[in-house]
Every structure is written in C-alpha cells, then in structure tokens.
N, CA and C atoms as an extended XYZ file, in Angstrom:
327
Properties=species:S:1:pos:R:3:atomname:S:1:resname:S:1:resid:I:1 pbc="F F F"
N       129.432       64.340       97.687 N   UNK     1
C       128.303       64.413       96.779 CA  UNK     1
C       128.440       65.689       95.942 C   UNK     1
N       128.728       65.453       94.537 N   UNK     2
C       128.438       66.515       94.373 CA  UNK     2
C       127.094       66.860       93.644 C   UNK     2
N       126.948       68.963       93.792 N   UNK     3
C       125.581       69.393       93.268 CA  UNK     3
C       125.622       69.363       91.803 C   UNK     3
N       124.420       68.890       91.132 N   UNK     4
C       123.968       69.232       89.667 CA  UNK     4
C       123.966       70.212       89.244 C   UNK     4
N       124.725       70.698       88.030 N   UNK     5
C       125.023       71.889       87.274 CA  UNK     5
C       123.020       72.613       86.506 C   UNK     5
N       123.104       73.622       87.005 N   UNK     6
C       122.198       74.510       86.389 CA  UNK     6
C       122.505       75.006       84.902 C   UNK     6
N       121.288       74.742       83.900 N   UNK     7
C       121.595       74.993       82.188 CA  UNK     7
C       122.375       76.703       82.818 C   UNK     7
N       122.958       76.649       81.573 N   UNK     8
C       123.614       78.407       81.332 CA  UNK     8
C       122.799       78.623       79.848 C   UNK     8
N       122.820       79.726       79.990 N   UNK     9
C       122.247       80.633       78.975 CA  UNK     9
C       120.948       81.938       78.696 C   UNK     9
N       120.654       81.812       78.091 N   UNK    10
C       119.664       82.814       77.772 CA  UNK    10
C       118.515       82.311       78.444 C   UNK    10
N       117.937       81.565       78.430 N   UNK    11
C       116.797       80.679       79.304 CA  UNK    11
C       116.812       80.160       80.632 C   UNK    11
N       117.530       80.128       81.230 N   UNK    12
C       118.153       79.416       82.055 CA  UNK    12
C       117.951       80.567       83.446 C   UNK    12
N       117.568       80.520       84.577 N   UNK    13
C       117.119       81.065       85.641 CA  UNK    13
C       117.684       80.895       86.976 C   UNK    13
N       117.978       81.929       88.039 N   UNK    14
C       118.557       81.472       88.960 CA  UNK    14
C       117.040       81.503       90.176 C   UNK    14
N       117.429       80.767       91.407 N   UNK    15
C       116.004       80.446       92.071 CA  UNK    15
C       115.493       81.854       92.567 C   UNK    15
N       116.174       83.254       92.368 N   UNK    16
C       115.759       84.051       93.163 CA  UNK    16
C       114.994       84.815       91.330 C   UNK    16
N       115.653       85.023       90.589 N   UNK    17
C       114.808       85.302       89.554 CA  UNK    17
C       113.742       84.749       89.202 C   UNK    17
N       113.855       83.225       88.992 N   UNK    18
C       112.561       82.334       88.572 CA  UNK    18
C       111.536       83.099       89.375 C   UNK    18
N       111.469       83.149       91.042 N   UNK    19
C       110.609       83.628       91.636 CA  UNK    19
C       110.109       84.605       91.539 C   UNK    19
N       111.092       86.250       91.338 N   UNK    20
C       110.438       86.995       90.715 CA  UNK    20
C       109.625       86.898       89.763 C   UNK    20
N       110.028       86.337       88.640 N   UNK    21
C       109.126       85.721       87.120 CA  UNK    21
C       107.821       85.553       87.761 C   UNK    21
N       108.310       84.425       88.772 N   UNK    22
C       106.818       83.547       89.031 CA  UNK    22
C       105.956       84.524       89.946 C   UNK    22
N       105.956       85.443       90.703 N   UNK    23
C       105.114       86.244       91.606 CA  UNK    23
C       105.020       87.053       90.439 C   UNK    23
N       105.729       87.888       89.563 N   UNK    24
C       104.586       89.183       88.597 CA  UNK    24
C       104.431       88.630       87.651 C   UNK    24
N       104.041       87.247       87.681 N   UNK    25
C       103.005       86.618       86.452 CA  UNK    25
C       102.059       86.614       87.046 C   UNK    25
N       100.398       86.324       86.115 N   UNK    26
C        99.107       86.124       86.319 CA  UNK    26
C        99.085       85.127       87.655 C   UNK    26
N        99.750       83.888       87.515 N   UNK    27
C        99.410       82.846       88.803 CA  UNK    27
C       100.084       83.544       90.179 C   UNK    27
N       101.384       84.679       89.933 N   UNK    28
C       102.074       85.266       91.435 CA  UNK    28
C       100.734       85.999       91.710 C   UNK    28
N        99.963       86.422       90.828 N   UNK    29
C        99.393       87.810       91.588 CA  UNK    29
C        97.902       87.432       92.065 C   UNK    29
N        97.558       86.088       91.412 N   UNK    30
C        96.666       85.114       92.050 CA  UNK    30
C        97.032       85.763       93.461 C   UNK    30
N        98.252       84.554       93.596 N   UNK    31
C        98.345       83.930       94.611 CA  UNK    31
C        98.639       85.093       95.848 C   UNK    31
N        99.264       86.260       95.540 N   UNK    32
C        99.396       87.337       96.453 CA  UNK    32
C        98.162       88.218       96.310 C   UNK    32
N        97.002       87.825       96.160 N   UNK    33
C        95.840       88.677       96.461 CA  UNK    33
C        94.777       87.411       97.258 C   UNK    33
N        95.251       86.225       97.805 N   UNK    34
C        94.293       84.782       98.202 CA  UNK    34
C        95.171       85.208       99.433 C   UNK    34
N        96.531       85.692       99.545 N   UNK    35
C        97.804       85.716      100.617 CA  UNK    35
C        97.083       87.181      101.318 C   UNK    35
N        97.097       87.949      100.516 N   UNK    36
C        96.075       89.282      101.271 CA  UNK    36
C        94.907       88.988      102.199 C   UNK    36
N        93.908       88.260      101.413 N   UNK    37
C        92.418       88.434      101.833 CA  UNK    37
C        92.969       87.369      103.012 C   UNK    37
N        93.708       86.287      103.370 N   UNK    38
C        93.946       85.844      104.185 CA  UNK    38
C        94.441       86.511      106.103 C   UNK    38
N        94.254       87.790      105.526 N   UNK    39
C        94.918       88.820      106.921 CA  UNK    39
C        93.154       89.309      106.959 C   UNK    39
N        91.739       89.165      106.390 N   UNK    40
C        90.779       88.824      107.003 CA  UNK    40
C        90.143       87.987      107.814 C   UNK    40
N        91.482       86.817      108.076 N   UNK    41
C        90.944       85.589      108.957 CA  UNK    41
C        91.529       85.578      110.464 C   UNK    41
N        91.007       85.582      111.570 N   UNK    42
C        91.848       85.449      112.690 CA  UNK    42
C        91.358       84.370      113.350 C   UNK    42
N        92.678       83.614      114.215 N   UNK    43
C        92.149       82.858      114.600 CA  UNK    43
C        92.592       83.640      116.168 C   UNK    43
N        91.670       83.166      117.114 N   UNK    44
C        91.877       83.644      118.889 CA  UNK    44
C        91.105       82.447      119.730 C   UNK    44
N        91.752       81.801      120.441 N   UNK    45
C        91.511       81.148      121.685 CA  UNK    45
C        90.214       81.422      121.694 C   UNK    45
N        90.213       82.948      122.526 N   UNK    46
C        88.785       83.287      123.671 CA  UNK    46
C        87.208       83.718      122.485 C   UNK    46
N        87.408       83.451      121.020 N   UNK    47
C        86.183       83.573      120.232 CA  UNK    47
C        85.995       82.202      119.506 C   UNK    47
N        85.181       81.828      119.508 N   UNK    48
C        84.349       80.554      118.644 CA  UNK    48
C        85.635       79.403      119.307 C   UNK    48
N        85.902       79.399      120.487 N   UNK    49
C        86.895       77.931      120.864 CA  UNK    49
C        87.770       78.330      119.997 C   UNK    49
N        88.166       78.984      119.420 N   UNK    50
C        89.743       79.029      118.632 CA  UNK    50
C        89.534       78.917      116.906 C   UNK    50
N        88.450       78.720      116.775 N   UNK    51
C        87.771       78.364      115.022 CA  UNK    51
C        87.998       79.734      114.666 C   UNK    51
N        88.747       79.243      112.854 N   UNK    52
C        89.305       80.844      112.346 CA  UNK    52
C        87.843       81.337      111.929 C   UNK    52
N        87.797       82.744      112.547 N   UNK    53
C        86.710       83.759      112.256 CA  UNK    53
C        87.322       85.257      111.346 C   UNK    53
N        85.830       85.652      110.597 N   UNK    54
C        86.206       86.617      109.602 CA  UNK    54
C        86.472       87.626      111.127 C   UNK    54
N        87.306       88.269      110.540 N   UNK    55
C        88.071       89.255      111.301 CA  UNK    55
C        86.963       90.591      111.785 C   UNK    55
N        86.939       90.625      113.397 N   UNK    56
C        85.856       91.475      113.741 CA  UNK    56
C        84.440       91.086      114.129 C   UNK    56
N        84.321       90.155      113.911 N   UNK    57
C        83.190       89.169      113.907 CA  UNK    57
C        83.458       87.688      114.763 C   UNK    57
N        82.045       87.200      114.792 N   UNK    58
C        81.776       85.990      115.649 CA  UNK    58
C        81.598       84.701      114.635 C   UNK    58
N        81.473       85.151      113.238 N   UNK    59
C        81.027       84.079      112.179 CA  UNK    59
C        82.302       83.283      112.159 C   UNK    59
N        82.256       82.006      111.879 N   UNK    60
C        83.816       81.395      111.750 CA  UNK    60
C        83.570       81.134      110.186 C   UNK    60
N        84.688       80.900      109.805 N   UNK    61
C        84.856       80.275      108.231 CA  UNK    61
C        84.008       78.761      107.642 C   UNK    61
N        84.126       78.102      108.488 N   UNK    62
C        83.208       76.607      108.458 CA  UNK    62
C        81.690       77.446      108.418 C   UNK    62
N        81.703       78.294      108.848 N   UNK    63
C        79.730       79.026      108.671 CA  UNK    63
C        79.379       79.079      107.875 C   UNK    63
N        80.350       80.295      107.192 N   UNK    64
C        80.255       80.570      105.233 CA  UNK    64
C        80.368       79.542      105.101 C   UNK    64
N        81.472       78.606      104.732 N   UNK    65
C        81.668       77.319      103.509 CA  UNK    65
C        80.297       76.696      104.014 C   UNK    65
N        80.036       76.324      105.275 N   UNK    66
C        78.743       75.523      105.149 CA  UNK    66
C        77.255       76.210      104.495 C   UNK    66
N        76.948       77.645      104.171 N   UNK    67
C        76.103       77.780      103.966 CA  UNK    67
C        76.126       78.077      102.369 C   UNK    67
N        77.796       78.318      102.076 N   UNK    68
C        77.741       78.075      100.561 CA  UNK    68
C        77.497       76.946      100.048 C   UNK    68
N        78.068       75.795      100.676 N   UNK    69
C        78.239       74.611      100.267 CA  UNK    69
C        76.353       73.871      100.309 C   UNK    69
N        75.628       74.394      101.533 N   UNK    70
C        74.899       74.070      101.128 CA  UNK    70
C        73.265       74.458      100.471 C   UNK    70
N        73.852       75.226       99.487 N   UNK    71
C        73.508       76.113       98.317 CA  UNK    71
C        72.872       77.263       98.400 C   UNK    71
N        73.145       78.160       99.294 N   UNK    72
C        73.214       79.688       99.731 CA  UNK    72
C        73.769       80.023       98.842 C   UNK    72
N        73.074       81.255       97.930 N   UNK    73
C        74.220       82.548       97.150 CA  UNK    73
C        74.671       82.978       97.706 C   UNK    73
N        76.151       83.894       97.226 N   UNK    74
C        76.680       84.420       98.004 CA  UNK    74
C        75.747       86.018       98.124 C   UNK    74
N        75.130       86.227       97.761 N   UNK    75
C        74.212       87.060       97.251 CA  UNK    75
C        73.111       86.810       99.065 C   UNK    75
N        72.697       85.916       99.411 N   UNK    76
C        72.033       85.646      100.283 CA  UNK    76
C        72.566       85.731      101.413 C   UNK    76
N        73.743       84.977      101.147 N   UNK    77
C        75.078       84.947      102.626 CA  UNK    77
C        74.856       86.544      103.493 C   UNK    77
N        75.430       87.577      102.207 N   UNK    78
C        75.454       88.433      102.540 CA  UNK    78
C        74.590       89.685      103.027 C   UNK    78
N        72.947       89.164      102.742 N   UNK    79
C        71.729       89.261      103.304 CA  UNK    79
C        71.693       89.407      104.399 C   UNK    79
N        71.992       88.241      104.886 N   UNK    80
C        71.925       87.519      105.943 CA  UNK    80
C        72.945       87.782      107.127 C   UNK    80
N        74.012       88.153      106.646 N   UNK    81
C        75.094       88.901      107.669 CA  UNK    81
C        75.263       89.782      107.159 C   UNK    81
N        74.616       91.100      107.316 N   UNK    82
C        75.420       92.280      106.522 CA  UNK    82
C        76.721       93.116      107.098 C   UNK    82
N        77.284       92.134      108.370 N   UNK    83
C        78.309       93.177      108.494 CA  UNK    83
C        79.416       92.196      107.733 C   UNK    83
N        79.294       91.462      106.566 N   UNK    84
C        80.145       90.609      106.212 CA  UNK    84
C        80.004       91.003      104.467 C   UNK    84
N        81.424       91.592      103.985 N   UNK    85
C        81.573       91.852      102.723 CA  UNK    85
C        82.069       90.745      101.158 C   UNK    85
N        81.822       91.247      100.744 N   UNK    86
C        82.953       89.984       98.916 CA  UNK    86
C        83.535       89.473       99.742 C   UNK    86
N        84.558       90.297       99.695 N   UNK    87
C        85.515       90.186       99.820 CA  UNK    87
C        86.370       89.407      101.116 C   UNK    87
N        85.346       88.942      102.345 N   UNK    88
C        85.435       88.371      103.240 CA  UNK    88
C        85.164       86.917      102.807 C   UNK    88
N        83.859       86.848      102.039 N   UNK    89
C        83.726       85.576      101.890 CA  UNK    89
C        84.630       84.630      100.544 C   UNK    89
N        85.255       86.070       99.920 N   UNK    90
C        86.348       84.862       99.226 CA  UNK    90
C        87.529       85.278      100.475 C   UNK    90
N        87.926       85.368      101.529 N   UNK    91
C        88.965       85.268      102.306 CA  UNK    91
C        89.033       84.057      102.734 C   UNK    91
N        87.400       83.507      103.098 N   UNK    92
C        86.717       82.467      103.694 CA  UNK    92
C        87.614       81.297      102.809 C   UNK    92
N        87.197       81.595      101.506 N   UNK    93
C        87.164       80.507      100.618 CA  UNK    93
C        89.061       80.401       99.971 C   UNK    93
N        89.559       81.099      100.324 N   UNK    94
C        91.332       81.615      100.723 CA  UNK    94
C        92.222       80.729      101.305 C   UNK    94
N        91.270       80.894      102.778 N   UNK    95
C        91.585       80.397      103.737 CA  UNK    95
C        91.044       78.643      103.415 C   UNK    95
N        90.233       78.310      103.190 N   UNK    96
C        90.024       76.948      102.750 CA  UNK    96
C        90.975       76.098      101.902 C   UNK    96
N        91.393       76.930      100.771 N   UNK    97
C        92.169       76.455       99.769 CA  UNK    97
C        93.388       76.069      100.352 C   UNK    97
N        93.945       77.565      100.967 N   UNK    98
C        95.044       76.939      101.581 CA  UNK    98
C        95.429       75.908      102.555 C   UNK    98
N        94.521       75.768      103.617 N   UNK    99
C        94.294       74.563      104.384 CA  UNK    99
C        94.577       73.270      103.851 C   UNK    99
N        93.574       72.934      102.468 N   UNK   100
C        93.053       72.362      101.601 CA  UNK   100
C        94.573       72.088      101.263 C   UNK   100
N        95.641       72.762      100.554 N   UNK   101
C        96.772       72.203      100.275 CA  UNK   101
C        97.787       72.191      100.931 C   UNK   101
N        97.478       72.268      102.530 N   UNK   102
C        98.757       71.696      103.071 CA  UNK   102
C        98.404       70.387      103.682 C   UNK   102
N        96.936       69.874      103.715 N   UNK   103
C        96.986       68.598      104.023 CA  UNK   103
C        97.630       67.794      103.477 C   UNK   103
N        98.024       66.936      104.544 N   UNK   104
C        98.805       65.932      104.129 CA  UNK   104
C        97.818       64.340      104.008 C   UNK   104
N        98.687       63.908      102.982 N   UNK   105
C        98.178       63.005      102.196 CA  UNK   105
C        98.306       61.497      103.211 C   UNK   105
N        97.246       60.745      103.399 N   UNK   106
C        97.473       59.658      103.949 CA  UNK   106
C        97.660       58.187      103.346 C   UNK   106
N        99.009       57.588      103.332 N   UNK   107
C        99.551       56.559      102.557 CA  UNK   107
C        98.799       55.822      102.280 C   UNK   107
N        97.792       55.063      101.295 N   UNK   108
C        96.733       53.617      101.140 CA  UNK   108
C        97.133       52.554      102.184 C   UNK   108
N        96.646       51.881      102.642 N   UNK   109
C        97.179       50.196      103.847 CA  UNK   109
C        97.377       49.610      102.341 C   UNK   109
C-alpha cells in the first residue's frame, strides 16, 4: 500500500506544525484554557459515589449543570455556595462539553 503524497510548498504543513498553528490560534487557546479549568474537577471513589466534584468540595458537577439548567444565575449559584468560584462553574461546564464530545454516537435500527 502505498502512503499519499503531502502538497509541497509554501502552504502546505507538516502534522507537527499544523498543530502548533492550531494550539496558538484563538480556537488552541480556547481549547487549552476549557483543558486547564478541567484540573478543577476530581473525580474519587470515597466522595459523592465517584461523581466528578468541583475540586475540594462535596458539590458534584451534575449539581451546577442542574441548577443552571434549571434557570439559576450563575450569579445565584454562587450565593448559594460561596465556597464555589467563576471560574469553577465554567470548569463544571468544561467538563460537560468534553464528556459531551466523546460520546459516542448510537447507529439508527
């Protein structure tokens, strides 16, 4: 078998450059600050049955999304738990996304 030739030229990218490109553009630095707030989530056996919790705490992530989701500000959230910062509850919402896209897709019958 053989491999498919990569364009040459001025445009043309090898996979370890493209990647550089792609992490110090606007969408890399997205994505390495959603990859950060994600080291606010732990998951442990012996707290909440194993449910990922904001780090330091007893709240799990399904808490927040459920009380955002069902139409809590985040403004209130944080009322309401004050040992819980921003910046936790977009970790929350981090941690969702990513979940969110590694599900796998189930074929139609």
């Amino acid at each position: 078998m053989t491999r498919a030739r990569r364009a040459k030229g001025p445009g043309a990218f090898s996979g370890a450059a493209y990647r550089r490109r792609w992490l110090d553009g606007p969408t890399g630095r997205l994505w390495r600050a959603g990859m950060e707030r994600l080291s606010r989530i732990s998951i442990d056996p012996a707290i909440r049955f194993g449910k990922p919790c904001v780090r330091g705490t007893r709240i799990s992530v399904g808490d927040v999304l459920g009380y955002l989701a069902g139409g809590m500000s985040e403004a209130a959230v944080l009322a309401d738990f004050p040992q819980l910062t921003h910046d936790d509850i977009l970790a929350c919402l981090a941690f969702a996304a990513e979940r969110e896209r590694r599900v796998m897709p189930v074929p139609a019958a």
